[in-house]
GUNU-625542 format. One record per residue (C-alpha): x, y, z; residue in one letter. Coordinates in steps of 0.02 Angstrom, whole numbers, plus 50000, padded with zeros to 5 digits. Example, Ala and Ser with C-alpha at 12.3 -4.5 7.8 and 13.67 -1.06 7.14 Angstrom:
2
REC    east   north      up   rest
REC   50615   49775   50390      A
REC   50684   49947   50357      S
# end
This chain:
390
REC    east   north      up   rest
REC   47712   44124   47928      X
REC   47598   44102   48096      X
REC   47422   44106   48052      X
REC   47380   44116   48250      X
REC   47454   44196   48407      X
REC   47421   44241   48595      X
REC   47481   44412   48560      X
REC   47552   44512   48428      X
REC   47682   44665   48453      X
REC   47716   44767   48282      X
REC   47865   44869   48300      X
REC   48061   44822   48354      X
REC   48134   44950   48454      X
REC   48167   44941   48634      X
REC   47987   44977   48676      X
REC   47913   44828   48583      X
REC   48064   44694   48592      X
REC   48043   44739   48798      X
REC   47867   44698   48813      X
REC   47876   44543   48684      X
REC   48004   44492   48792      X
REC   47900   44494   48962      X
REC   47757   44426   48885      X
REC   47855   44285   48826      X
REC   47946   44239   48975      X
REC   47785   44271   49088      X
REC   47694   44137   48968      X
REC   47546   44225   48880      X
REC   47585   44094   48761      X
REC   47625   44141   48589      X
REC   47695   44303   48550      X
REC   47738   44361   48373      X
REC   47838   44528   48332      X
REC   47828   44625   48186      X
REC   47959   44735   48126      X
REC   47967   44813   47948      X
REC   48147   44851   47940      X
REC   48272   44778   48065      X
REC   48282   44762   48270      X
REC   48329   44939   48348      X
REC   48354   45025   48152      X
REC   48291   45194   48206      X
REC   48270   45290   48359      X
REC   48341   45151   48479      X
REC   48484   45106   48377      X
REC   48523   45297   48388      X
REC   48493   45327   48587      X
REC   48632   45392   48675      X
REC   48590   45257   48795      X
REC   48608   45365   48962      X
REC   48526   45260   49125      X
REC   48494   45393   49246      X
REC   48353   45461   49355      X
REC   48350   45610   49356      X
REC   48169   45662   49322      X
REC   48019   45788   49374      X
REC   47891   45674   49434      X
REC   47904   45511   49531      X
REC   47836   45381   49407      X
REC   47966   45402   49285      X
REC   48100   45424   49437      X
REC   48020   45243   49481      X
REC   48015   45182   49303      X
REC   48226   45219   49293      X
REC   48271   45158   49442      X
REC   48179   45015   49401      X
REC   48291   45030   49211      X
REC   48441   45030   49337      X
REC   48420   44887   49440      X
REC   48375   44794   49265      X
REC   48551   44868   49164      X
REC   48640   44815   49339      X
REC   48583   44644   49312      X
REC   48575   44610   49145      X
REC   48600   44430   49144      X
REC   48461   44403   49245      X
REC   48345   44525   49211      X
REC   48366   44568   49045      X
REC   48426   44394   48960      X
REC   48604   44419   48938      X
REC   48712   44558   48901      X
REC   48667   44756   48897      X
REC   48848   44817   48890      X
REC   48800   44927   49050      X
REC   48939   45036   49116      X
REC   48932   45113   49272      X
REC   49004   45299   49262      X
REC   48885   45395   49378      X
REC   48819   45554   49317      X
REC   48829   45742   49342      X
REC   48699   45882   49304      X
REC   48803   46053   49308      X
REC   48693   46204   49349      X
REC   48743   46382   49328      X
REC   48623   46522   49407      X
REC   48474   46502   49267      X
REC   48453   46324   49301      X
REC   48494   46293   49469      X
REC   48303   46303   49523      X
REC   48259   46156   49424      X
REC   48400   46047   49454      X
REC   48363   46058   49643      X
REC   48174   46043   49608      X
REC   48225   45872   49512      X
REC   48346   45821   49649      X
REC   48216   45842   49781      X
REC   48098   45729   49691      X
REC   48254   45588   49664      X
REC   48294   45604   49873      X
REC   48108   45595   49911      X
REC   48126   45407   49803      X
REC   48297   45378   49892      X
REC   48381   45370   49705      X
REC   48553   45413   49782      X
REC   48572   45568   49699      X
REC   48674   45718   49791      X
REC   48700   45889   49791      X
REC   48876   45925   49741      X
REC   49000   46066   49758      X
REC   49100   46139   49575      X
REC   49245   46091   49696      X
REC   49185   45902   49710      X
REC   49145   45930   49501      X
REC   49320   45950   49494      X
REC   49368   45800   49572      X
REC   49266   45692   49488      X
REC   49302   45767   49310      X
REC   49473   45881   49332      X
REC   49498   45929   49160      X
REC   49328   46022   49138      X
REC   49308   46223   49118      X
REC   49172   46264   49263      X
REC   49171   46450   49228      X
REC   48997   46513   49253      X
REC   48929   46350   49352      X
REC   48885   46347   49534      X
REC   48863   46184   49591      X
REC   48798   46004   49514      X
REC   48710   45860   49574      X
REC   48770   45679   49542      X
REC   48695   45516   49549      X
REC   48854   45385   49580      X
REC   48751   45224   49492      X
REC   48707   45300   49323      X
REC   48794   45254   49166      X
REC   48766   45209   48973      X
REC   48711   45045   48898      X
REC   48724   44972   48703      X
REC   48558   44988   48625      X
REC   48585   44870   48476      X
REC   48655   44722   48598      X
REC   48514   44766   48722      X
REC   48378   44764   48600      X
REC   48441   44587   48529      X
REC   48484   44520   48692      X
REC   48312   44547   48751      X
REC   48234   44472   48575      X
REC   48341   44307   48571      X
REC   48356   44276   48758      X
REC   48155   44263   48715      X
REC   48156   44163   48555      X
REC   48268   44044   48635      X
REC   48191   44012   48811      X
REC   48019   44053   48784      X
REC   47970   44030   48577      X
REC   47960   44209   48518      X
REC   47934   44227   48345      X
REC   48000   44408   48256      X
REC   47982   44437   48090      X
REC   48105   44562   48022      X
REC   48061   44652   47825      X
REC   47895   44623   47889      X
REC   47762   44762   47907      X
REC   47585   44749   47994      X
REC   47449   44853   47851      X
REC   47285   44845   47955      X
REC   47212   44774   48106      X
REC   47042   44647   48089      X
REC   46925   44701   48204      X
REC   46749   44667   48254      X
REC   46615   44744   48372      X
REC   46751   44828   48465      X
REC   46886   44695   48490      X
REC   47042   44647   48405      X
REC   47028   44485   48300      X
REC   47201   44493   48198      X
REC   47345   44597   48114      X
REC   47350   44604   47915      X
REC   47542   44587   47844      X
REC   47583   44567   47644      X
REC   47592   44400   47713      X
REC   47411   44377   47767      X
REC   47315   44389   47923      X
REC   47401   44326   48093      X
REC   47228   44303   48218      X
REC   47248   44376   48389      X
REC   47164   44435   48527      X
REC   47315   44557   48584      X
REC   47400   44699   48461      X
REC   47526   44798   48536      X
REC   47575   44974   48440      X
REC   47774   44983   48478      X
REC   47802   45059   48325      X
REC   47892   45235   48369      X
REC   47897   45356   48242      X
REC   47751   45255   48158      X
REC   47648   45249   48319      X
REC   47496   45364   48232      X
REC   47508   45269   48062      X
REC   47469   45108   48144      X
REC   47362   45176   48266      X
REC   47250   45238   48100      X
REC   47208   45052   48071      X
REC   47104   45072   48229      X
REC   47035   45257   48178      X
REC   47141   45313   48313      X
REC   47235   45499   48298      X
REC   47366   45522   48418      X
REC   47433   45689   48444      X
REC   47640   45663   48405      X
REC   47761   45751   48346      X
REC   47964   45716   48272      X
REC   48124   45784   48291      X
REC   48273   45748   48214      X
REC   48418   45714   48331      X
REC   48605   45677   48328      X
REC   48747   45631   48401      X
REC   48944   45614   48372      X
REC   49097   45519   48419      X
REC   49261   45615   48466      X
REC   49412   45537   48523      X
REC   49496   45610   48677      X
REC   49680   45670   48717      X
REC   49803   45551   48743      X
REC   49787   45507   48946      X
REC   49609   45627   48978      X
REC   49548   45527   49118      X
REC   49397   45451   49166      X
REC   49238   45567   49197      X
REC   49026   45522   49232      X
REC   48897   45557   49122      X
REC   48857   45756   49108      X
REC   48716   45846   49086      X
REC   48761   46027   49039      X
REC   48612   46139   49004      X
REC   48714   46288   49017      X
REC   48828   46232   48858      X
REC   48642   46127   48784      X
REC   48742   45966   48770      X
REC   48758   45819   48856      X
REC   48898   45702   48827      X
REC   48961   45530   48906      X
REC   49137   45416   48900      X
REC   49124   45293   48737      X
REC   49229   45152   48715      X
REC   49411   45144   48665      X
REC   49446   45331   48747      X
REC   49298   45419   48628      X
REC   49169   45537   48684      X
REC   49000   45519   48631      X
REC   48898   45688   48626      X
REC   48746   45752   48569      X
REC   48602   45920   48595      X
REC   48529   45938   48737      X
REC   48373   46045   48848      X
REC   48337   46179   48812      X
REC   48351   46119   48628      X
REC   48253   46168   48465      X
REC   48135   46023   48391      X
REC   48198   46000   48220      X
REC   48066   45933   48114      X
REC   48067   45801   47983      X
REC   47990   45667   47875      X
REC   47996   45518   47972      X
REC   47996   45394   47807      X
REC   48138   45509   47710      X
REC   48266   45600   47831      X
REC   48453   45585   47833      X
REC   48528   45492   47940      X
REC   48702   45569   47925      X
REC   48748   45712   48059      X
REC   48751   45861   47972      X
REC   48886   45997   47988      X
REC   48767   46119   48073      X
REC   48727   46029   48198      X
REC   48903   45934   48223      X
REC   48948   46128   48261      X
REC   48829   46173   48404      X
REC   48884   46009   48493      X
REC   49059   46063   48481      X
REC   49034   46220   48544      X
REC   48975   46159   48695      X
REC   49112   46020   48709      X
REC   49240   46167   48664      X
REC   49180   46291   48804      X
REC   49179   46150   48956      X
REC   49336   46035   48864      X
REC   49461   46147   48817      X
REC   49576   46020   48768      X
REC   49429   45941   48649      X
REC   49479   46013   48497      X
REC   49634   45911   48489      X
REC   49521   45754   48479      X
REC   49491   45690   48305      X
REC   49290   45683   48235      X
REC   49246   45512   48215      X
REC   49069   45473   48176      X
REC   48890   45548   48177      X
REC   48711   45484   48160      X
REC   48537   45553   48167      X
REC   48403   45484   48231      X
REC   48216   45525   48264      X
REC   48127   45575   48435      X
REC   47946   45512   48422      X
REC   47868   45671   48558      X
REC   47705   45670   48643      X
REC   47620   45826   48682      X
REC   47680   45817   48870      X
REC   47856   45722   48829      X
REC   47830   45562   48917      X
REC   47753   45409   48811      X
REC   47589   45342   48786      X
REC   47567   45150   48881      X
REC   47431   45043   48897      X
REC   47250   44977   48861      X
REC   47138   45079   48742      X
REC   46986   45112   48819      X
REC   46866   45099   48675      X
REC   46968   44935   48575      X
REC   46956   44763   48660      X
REC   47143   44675   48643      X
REC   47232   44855   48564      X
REC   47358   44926   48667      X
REC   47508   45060   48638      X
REC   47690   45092   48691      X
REC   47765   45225   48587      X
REC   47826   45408   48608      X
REC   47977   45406   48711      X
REC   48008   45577   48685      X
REC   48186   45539   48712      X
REC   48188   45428   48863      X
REC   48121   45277   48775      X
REC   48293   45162   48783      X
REC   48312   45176   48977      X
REC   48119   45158   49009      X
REC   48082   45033   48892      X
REC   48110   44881   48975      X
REC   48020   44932   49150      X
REC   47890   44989   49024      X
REC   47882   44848   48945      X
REC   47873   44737   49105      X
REC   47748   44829   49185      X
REC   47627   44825   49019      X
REC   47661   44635   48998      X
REC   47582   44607   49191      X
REC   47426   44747   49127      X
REC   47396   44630   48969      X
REC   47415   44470   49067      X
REC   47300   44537   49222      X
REC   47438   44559   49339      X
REC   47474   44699   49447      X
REC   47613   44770   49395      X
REC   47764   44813   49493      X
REC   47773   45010   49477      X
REC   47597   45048   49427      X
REC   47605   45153   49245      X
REC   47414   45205   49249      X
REC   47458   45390   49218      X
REC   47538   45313   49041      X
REC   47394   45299   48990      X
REC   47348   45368   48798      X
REC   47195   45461   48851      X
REC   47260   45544   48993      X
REC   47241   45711   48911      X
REC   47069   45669   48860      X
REC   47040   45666   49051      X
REC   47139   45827   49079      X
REC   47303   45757   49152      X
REC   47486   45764   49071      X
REC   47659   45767   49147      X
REC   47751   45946   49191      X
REC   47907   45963   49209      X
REC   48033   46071   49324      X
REC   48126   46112   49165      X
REC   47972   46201   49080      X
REC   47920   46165   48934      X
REC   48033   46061   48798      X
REC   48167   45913   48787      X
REC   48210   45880   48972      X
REC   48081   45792   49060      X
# end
């Protein structure tokens, strides 16, 4: 194993493969990941994978576009193949949530995201076999669409280890950071001691664990989230992405003519323990996401159950994650807490913290990322109100 390295990022979901990545490819040097089970084996290898923009304040709005433009270009941005699909996507708003959908549409127009105002009537053409009782209009953004997280995540880690020398360690954990008068010297592993001057917390779920071996105490929380796979009847058509707060599900085309669905706003943190929780989709919850698919599909039912998962959602106190230098640790810096949005953010994120560590200034500036931002009495709101829909 490396003794030495330029930088060290513990932690191999999309948040940490992304910035290992960038730092990589923008030559810090040597870069050395850390990841104590296996690339993308939690909460990205669960996202639902949805690259949209439709957000309450204009950094994130930035951060997805900038996710967009990435997923459109894989090859080239990204290092190969994301699986991207293009299916455009469609919030439908009944009375109660109209308000906030037009707040968050406002904000996309103001950032020219290409998102619209649509009639139920246009609804219909774009998805015919839907029920829209009770709705009263949607907005739609025509360049959204899903992504694989699994062949993301590796595309970005080998594209890396074969142009640029990354090094990941997979079964390998990080168990304390060496540090002296304030600055990072190195990351202890069963292994022994890799010496760096750069530690980057990626590690999700685990983001206030490791943060501990800097006497740090971030303020996170976890939910336990799921999804499922339907198929669809014979000959259903295509349809975008949909965002359906009135039924609290959102659900998106899946390969071979599947559905893929899962919870959504305003939705019910479930909690759990983030180092023994079931993975399996329980029967509980595979009911409230039918429910939802049965009142706006009618012709759902017919449509055999094929698989579920749960996953984790890693939630900061304001729902949007916590990026960048620590202000009291020479060489530490975070990326965890997604709160849901990590898969589509994650690479942006990870791009614009690579140019931060390497003194660059960074494309879409992430300052307001920062972990102490609550310290200094700022945090995101959201249109929504409180809870899962930033």
């Amino acid at each position: 194993m490396e003794k030495t390295a330029d930088a060290v990022v513990i932690g191999g979901g999309i948040m940490g493969v992304s910035v290992a990545h960038f730092l990589s490819k923008k030559n810090i040097g040597k870069v050395v990941l850390l990841e104590k089970q296996h690339l993308a084996s939690v909460s990205t290898g669960g996202s639902a994978a949805n690259i949209r923009s439709a957000y309450s304040n204009p950094l994130t709005i930035k951060l997805a576009m900038r996710a967009l433009e990435m997923f459109e270009n894989d090859k080239e941005e990204l290092g190969g193949q994301s699986g991207f699909c293009r299916t455009g996507m469609m919030a439908l708003l009944g009375e109660k949530h109209l308000n906030a959908g037009m707040e968050v549409l406002k904000q996309e127009i103001a950032l020219n995201t290409g998102s619209k105002r649509i009639s139920i009537e246009d609804a219909k053409e774009l998805a015919p076999k839907f029920n829209y009782d009770g709705l009263i209009a949607a907005t739609y953004q025509p360049r959204a669409g899903y992504a694989d997280p699994i062949l993301t995540t590796r595309t970005l880690a080998e594209s890396a280890i074969n142009k640029w020398g990354l090094v990941i360690h997979e079964r390998l954990s990080a168990t304390g950071f060496k540090i002296e008068n304030n600055n990072i010297l190195g990351v202890k592993t069963p292994k022994g001691i890799i010496s760096t001057p750069i530690v980057i917390n990626a590690t999700g779920p685990w983001g206030r664990q490791v943060g501990s071996f800097a006497n740090k105490n971030y303020s996170i929380r976890w939910s336990r989230e799921g999804d499922l796979v339907k198929e669809l009847p014979n000959n259903f058509g295509r349809f975008p992405i949909i965002a359906d707060p009135t039924s609290r599900i959102y659900f998106r085309p899946h390969k071979n003519n599947m559905l893929l669905a899962g919870r959504d706003y305003p939705k019910e943190i479930e909690p759990l323990d983030i180092n023994n929780y079931n993975s399996e989709l329980d029967d509980c919850t595979i009911k409230l996401i039918e429910k939802g698919l049965f009142k706006r599909i009618p012709s759902i039912p017919s449509g055999n159950y094929k698989q579920g998962w749960s996953s984790i959602y890693t939630i900061t106190d304001d729902w949007h994650p916590l990026v960048g230098p620590d202000i009291k640790l020479n060489g530490y810096f975070t990326c965890f807490g997604g709160s849901g949005h990590s898969f589509k953010l994650g690479p942006p994120i990870g791009e614009a913290l690579a140019d931060i560590i390497l003194g660059i200034i960074p494309k879409i500036n992430i300052r307001d990322l920062r972990s102490n931002r609550f310290e200094d009495g700022e945090s995101f709101s959201s249109a929504w109100g409180s809870g899962n829909r930033a």
